[in-house]
C-alpha positions in Angstrom: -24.9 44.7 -12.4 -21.5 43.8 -13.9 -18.6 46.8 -13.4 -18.3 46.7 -17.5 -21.9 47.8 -17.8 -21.8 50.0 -14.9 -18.7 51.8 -16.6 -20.6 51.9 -19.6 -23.7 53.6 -18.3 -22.0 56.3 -16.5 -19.8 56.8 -19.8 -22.6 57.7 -22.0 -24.1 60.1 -19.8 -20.6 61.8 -19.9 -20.2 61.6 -23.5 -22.1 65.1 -24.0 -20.1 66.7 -21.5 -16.6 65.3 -22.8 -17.8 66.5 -26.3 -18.1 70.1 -25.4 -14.7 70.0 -23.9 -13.3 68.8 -27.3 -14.9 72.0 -28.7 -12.1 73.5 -26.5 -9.3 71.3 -27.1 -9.9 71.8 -30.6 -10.5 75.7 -31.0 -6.8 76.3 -30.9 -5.1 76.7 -34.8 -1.7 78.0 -36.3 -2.5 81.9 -37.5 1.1 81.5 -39.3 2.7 78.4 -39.7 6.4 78.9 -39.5 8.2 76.8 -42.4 11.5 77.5 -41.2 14.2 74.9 -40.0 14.0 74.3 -36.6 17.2 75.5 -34.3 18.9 72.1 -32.8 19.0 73.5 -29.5 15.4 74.3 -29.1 15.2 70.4 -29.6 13.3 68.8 -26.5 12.0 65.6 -25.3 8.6 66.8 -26.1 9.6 67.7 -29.6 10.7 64.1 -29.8 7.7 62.8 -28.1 5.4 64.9 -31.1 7.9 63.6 -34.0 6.9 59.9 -32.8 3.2 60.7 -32.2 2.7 62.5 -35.8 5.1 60.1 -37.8 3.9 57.1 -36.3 1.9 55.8 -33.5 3.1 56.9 -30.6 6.1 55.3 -28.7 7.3 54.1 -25.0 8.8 57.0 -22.7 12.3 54.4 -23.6 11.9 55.5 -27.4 11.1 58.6 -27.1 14.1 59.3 -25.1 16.6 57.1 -27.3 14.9 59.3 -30.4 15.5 63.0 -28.1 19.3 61.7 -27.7 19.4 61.5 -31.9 19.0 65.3 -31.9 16.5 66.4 -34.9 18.3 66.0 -38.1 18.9 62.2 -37.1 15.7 61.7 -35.7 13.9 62.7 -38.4 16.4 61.4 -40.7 15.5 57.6 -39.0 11.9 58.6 -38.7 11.9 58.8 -42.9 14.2 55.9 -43.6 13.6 53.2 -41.1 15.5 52.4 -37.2 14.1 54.9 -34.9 12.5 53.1 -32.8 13.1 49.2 -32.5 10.9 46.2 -34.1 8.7 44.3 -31.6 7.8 40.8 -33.6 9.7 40.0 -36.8 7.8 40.8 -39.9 5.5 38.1 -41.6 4.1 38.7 -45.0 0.5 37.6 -45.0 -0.5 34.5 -44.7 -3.2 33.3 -47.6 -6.2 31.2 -46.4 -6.3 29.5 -49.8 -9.7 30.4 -50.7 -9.4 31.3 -54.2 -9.2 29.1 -57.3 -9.2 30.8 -61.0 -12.6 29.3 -61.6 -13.1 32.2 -59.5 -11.6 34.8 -62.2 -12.9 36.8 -63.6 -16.2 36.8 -60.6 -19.8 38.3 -62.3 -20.9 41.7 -61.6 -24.0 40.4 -59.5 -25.9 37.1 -59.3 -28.0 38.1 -62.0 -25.6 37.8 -64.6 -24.1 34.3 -63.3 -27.2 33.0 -63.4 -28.3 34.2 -66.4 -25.0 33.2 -68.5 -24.9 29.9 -67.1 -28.5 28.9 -68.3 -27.1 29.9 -71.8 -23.3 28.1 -71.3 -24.6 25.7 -69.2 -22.0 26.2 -66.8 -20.5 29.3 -64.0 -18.0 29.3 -62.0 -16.1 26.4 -63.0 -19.6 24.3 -62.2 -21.7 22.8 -64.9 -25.6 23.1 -64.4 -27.1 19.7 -62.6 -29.3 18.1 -65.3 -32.6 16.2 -64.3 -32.8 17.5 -60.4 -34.6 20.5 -59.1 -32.5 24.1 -58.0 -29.9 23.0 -61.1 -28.0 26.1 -60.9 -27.8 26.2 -56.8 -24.3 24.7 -56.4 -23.1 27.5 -58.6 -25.0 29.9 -56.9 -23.7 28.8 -54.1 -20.2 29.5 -54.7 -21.2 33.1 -55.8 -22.1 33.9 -52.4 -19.4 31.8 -51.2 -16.4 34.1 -52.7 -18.4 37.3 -51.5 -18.5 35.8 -47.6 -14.8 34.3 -48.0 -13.0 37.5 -49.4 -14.8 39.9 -46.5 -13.4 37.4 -44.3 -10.2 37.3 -45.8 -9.9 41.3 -45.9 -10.5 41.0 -42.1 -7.5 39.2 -42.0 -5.6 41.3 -43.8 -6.7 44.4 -42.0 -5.2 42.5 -38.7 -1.7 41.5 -40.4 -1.7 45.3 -41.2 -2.5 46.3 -37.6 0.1 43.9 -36.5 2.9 45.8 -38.9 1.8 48.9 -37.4 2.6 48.1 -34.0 5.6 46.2 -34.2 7.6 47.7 -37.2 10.6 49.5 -36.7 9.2 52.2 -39.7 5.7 53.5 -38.3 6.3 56.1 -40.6 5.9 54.1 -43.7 2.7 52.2 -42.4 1.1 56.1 -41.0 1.6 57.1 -44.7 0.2 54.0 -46.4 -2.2 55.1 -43.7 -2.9 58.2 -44.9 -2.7 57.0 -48.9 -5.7 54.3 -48.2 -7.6 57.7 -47.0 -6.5 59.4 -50.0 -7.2 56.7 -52.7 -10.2 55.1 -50.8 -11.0 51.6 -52.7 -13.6 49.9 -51.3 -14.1 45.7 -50.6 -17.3 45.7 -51.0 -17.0 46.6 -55.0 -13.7 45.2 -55.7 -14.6 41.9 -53.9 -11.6 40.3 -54.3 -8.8 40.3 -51.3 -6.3 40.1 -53.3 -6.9 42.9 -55.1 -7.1 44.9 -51.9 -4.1 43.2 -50.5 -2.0 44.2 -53.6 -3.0 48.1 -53.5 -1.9 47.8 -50.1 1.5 47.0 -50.4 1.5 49.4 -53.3 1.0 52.0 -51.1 3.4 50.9 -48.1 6.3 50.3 -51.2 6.0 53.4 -52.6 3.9 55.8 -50.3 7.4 57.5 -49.6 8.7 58.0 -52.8 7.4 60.5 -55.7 3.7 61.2 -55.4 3.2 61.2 -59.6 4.8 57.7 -59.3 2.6 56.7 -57.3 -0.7 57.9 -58.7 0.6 56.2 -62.2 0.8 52.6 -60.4 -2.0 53.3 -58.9 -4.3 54.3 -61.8 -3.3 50.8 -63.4 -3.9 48.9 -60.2 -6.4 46.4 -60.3 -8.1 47.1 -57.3 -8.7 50.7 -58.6 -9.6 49.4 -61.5 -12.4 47.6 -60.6 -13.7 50.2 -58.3 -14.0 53.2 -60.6 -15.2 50.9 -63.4 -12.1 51.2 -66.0 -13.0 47.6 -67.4 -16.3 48.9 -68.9 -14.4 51.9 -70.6 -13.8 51.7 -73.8 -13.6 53.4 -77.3 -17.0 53.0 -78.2 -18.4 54.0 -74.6 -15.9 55.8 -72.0 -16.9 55.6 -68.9 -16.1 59.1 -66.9 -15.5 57.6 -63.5 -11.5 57.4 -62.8 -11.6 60.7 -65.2 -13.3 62.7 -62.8 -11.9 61.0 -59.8 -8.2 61.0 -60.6 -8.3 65.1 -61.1 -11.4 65.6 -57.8 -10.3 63.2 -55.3 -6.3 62.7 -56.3 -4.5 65.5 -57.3 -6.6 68.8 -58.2 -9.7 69.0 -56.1 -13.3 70.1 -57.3 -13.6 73.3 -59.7 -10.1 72.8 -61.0 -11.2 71.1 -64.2 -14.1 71.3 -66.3 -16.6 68.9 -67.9 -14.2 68.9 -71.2 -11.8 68.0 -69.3 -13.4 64.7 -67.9 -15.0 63.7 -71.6 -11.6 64.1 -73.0 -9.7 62.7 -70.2 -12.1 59.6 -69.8 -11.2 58.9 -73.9 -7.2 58.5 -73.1 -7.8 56.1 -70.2 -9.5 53.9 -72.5 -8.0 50.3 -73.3 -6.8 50.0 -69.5 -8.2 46.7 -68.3 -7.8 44.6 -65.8 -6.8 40.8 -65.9 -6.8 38.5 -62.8 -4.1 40.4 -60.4 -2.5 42.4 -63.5 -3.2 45.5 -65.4 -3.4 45.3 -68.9 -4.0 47.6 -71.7 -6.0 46.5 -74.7 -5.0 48.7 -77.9 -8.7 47.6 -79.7 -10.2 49.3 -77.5 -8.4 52.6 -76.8 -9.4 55.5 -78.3 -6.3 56.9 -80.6 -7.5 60.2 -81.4 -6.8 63.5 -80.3 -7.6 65.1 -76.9 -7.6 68.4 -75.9 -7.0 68.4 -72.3 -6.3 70.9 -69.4 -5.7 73.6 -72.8 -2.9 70.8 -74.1 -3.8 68.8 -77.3 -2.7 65.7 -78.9 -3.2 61.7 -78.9 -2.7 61.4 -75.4 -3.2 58.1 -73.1 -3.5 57.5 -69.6 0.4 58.2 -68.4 0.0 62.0 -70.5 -3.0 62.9 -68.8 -1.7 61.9 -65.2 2.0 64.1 -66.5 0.1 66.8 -67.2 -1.9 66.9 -64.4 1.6 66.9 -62.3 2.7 70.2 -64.7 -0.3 72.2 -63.0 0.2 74.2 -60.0 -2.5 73.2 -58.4 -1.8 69.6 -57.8 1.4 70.2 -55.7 -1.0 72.8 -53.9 -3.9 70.0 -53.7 -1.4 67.1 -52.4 0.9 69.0 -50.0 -2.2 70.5 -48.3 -4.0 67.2 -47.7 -0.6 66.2 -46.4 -0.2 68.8 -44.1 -4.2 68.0 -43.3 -3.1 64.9 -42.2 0.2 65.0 -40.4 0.2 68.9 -39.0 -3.2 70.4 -38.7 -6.5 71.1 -40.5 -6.1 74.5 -40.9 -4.6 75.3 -44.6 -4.9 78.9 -45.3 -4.4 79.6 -48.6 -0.9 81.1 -48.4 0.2 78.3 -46.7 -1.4 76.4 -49.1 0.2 78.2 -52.0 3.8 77.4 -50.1 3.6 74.0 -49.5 2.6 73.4 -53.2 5.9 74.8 -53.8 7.6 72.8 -51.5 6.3 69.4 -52.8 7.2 70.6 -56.7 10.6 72.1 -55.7 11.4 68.1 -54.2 10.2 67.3 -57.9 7.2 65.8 -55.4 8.8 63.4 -53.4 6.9 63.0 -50.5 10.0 62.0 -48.0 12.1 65.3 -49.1 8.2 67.1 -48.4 7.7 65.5 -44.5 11.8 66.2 -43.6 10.7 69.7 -44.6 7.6 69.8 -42.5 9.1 67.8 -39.5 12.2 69.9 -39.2 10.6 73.0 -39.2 9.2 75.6 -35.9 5.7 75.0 -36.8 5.6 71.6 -36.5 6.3 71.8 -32.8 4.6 74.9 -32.2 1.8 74.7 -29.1 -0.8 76.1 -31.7 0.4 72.3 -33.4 1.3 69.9 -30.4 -1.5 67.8 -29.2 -4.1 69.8 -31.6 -4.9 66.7 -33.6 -8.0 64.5 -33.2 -6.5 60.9 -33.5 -8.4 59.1 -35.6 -9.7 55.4 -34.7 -6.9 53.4 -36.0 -4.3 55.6 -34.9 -6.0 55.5 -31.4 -5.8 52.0 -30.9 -2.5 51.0 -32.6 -0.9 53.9 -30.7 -2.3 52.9 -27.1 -1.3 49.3 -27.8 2.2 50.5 -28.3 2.6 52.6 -25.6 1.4 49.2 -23.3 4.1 48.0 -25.1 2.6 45.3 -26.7 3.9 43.0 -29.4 0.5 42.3 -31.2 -2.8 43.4 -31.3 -5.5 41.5 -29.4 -8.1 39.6 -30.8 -10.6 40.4 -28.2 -11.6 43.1 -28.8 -11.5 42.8 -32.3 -10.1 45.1 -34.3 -12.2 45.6 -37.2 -15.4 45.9 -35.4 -13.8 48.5 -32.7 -12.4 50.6 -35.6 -16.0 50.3 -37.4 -17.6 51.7 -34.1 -15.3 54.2 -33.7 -15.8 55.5 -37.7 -12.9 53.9 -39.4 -13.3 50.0 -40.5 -9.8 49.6 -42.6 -10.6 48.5 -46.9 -14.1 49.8 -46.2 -13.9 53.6 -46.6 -17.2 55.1 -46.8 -17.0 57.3 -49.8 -14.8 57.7 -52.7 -13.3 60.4 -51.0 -12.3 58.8 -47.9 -12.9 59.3 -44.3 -13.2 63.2 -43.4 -11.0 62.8 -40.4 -11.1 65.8 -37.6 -13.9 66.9 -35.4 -16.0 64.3 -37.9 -14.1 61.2 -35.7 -16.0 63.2 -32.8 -20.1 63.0 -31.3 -21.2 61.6 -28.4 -21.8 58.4 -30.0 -18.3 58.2 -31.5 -16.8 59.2 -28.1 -18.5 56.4 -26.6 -17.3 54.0 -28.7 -14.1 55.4 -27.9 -14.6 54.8 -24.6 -15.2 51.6 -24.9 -12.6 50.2 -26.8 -10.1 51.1 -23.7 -13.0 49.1 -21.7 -12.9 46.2 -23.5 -9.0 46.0 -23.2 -8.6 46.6 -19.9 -11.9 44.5 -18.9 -12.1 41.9 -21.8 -15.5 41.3 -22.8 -16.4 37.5 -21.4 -19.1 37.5 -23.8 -17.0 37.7 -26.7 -18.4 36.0 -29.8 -15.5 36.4 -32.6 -17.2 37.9 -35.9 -15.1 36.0 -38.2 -16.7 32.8 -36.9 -20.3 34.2 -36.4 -20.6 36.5 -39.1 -23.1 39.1 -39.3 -26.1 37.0 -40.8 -29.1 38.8 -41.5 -31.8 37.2 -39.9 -33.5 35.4 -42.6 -30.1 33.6 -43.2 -30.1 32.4 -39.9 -33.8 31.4 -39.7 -32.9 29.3 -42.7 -30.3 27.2 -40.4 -32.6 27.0 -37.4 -35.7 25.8 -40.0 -33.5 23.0 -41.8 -32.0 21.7 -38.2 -35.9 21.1 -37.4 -36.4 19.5 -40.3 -38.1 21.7 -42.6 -38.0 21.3 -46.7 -36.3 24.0 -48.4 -39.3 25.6 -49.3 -40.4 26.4 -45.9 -36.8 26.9 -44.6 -36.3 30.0 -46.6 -39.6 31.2 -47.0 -39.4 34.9 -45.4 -40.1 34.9 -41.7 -43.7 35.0 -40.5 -45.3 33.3 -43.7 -46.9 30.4 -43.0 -50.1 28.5 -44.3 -52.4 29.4 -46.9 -52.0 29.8 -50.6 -48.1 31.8 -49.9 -47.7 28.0 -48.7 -48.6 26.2 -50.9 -46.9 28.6 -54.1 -43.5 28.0 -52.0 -43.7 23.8 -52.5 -44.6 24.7 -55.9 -42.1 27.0 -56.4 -39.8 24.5 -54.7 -40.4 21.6 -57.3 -39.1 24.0 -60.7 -37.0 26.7 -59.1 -33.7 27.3 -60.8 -31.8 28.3 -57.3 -32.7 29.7 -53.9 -30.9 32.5 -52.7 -31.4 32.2 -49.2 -29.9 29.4 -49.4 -27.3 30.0 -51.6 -26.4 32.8 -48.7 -26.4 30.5 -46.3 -24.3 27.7 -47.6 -21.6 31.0 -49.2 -21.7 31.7 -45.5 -20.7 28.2 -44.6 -18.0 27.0 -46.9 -16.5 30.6 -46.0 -16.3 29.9 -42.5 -14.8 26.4 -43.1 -11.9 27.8 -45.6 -11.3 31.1 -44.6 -8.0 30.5 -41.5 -9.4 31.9 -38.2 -7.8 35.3 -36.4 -5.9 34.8 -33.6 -8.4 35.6 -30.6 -6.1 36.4 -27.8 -6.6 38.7 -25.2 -3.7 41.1 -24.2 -1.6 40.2 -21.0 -2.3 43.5 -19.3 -0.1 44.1 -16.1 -1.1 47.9 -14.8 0.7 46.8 -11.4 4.0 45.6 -13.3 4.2 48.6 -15.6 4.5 50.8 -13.0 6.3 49.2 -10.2 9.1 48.6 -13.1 9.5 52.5 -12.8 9.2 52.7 -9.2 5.5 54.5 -9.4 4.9 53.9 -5.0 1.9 57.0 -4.9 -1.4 57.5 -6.8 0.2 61.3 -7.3 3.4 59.5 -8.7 1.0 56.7 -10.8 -0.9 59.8 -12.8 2.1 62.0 -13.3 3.4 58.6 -14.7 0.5 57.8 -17.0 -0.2 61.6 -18.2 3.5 61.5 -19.5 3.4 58.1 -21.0 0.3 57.8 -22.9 -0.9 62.0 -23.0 0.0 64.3 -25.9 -1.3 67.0 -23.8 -1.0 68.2 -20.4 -3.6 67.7 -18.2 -5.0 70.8 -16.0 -4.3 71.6 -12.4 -7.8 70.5 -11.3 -8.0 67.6 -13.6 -5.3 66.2 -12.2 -6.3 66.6 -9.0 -9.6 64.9 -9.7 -7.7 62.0 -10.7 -5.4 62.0 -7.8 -8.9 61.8 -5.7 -10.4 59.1 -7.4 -7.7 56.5 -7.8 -7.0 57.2 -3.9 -10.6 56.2 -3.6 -10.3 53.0 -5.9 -6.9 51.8 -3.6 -8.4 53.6 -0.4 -5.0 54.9 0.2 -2.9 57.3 -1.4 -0.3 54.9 -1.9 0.3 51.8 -3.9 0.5 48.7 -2.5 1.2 46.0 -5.4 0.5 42.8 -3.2 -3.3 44.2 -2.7 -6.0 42.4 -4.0 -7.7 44.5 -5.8 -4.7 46.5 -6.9 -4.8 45.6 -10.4 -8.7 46.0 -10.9 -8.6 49.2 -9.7 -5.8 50.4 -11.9 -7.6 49.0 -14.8 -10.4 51.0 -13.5 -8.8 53.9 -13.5 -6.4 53.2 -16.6 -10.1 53.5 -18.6 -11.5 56.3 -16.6 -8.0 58.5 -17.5 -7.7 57.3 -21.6 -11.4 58.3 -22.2 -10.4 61.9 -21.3 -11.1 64.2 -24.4 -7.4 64.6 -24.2 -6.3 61.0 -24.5 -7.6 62.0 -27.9 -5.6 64.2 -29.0 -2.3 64.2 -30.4 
């Protein structure tokens, strides 16, 4: 039995035990938040340790003492702007695969409708309908399942370049907030289908996710990406469609019970007209509704930019969007008080979010114990912070991102609600923990039986079946007939069905599957160049007690207990069979690794 699967057994029988200690990590919360400035010369490494851990992702002990030497107006000052801690890789913008054309533009709402509109044009997708041959519509079906393959792909890729800028910018702060605005504003791929799209509201959201929060939910109530998902394209004059009404006041800047149905009937009305075409939003005059509104108790001919100003006039949206950023970046617990004062906070700075966070990270609270190391990191945070702390310059390809994220609860453009992930003791079971664990597995221990998902996609079975059937030589018919059918009278209506069918889907899937995988640019599937032994024979670490003390203050928010600690002192002596280090040793390294995974699944390696 392998080490990896040994380590993995044992794990999951911890994972209920490491669970119930998170009850106890987590029970801790701020009675009274203190708001006011912190004094400079309470200012400690730790402070400066918490700043880099909440505003980013984490940091080496080198940055962290660089940023403690700024003292706190400087740090946090650098922390908002850009420069407190130094770039790893120069930044790239993102590299397109080239997998769209405008044939592409604008894509169906399902197969359905392709299908069914190019019997009638005789054409779909930029392909005319094959005359005198059997499946005439298949090559257009085909590149209908083709774009949905090739933009998941493509996403993936995207997700990765954004990992990438997470770990090696020099502004982790504006990357945590874009961050924390994808969350907020959750658009999903798997509606918008179209990378680009996703891509776009993206960079939106890293441009201005600093600047003033009503700016930024008016570009991104006419971005297309939004668009798309909350249906704005189908809402028009003559039938408004309530969606981005009701989600613009729930989800983005009221909450639920601060509006009423009115509200959403007549709000729905002046956000009619907003379209979307290709990559730009565009209003169409025909079909928005001129007439008068009474909204939120105002009345008059309003459109879109007067509902979203006069959802900014209400009290309750600076109370709404300073407490789900203080949910994000402080702590969970938002009594409403508190609540009340930040509100005021974020409306007094006209609600600029950068004057809100200098507020919040200068202040006691922030760096109070009830505070420090009381946050469950979520997935992404989790990995992109432990890769910086190794000091890595990208993220690995084995294991792969997207998939560890998605196993841990958080896959990047594929939030699983309208409202986001839920974040807190929800990133937490024993499941979730596992995962957990096993992300630091697979990077310290590489899985040699890696298969890279964006070359092997998740087929469903079928799909597959239809490869392995055609490779034997099977007709079409019998290629994609569902699995287990075979014979009879089902037999013989499949080559019948065969000789006049339009299309066949299964193989449309199959060949969308193909031409994706032979367009779409592969990630880069390295595997990180860990060196336990070097990292800590660069800072003269010569004893197991001096190798845990070391590690605990690198890569731990919190400290670790008296017995703990001496647990972990006991079993890397074990793992080296001495209570020393001795670099040139074998099986040095292995054991570190060992160790190195046994120490970061702790429940509080997940906190911070």
């Amino acid at each position: 039995m392998s080490l990896q699967l040994i380590l993995r057994i044992w794990f999951r029988h911890l994972s209920l035990a490491l669970l119930l200690a998170f009850v106890a990590l987590g029970s801790a919360r701020p009675a009274n938040f203190d708001l006011s400035p912190l004094n400079k010369n309470d200012w400690t490494l730790g402070h400066a340790k918490h700043l880099l851990e909440r505003a980013g992702f984490g940091a080496t002990y080198q940055e962290i003492n660089r940023v403690y030497r700024l003292g706190p107006e400087q740090a946090v000052h650098l922390i908002l702007t850009g420069g407190a801690v130094e770039r790893l890789a120069p930044f790239k913008e993102f590299e397109h695969s080239g997998i769209f054309d405008h044939s592409l533009d604008p894509f169906p709402p399902s197969r359905p409708a392709l299908t069914a509109a190019a019997k009638i044009s005789g054409e779909g997708l930029g392909i005319k309908v094959r005359e005198g041959v059997n499946r005439p519509l298949q090559p257009i079906v085909n590149k209908f399942f083709y774009w949905l393959r090739a933009s998941r792909l493509e996403t993936d890729r995207v997700v990765y370049w954004w990992a990438n800028e997470m770990l090696a910018t020099d502004h982790p702060l504006k990357e945590k907030i874009a961050l924390f605005w994808h969350g907020h504003f959750a658009v999903n791929e798997d509606k918008v289908r179209d990378y680009r799209k996703m891509l776009g509201m993206l960079n939106l959201l890293r441009k201005h996710g600093l600047g003033s929060a009503e700016n930024l939910v008016n570009f991104v109530a006419k971005d297309p990406a939004m668009l798309v998902f909350l249906d704005a394209g189908v809402n028009t004059k003559n039938a408004p469609n309530e969606n981005f009404a009701r989600e613009i006041m729930e989800m983005f800047t009221l909450g639920d019970g601060k509006y009423s149905e009115r509200d959403v009937r007549e709000g729905a009305r002046a956000f009619t007209g907003w379209e979307v075409e290709g990559l730009n939003f565009n209003f169409a005059s025909t079909n928005h509704d001129n007439g008068k509104k009474t909204f939120l108790n105002e009345t008059g001919s309003f459109g879109g930019e007067d509902i979203i100003e006069i959802i900014f006039e209400q009290n309750e949206c600076g109370d709404f969007i300073a407490s789900k950023l203080f949910t994000f970046f402080v702590t969970e617990n938002v009594p409403p008080l508190l609540r009340s004062d930040l509100g005021e906070i974020l409306r007094a700075a006209d609600y600029d979010v950068s004057k809100f966070l200098h507020t919040i990270f200068l202040s006691e609270g922030f760096y109070s114990e009830e505070v420090v190391g009381q946050r469950i990191k979520g997935p992404v945070e989790l990995m992109v912070s432990t890769y910086r702390k190794l000091n890595l310059s990208k993220v690995p390809g084995n294991p792969d991102f997207n998939t560890s994220s998605e196993l841990m609860g958080q896959r990047l453009m594929h939030p699983p609600t309208v409202a986001g992930w839920a974040g807190g003791k929800s990133w937490i079971n024993p499941s979730l923990l596992f995962e957990r664990n096993n992300f630091v597995l697979e990077l310290v221990f590489p899985d040699i039986g890696f298969i890279p998902p964006d070359r092997a996609p998740p087929f469903i079975r079928e799909v597959t079946n239809v490869q392995n059937r055609l490779r034997e030589g099977l007709p079409v018919s019998s290629a994609t007939a569902p699995t287990g059918i075979a014979g009879g009278m089902m037999a013989e209506s499949n080559k019948n069905a065969d000789r006049d069918e339009d299309f066949n889907t299964r193989l449309g899937s199959m060949r969308g599957w193909q031409m994706a995988l032979e367009r779409v640019k592969p990630i880069d599937r390295h595997v990180s160049s860990l060196d336990l032994s070097d990292y800590l024979q660069k800072q003269n670490v010569n004893t197991v007690v001096d190798a845990v003390n070391t590690l605990e203050r690198d890569f731990f928010s919190l400290r670790l207990g008296k017995e703990q600690r001496n647990k972990l002192i006991a079993y890397l002596t074990s793992l080296l069979g001495s209570d020393r280090l001795n670099y040139r040793a074998n099986n040095s390294e292995s054991a570190l690794r060992e160790f190195f995974h046994k120490m970061l699944s702790l429940p509080e390696y997940q906190m911070g």
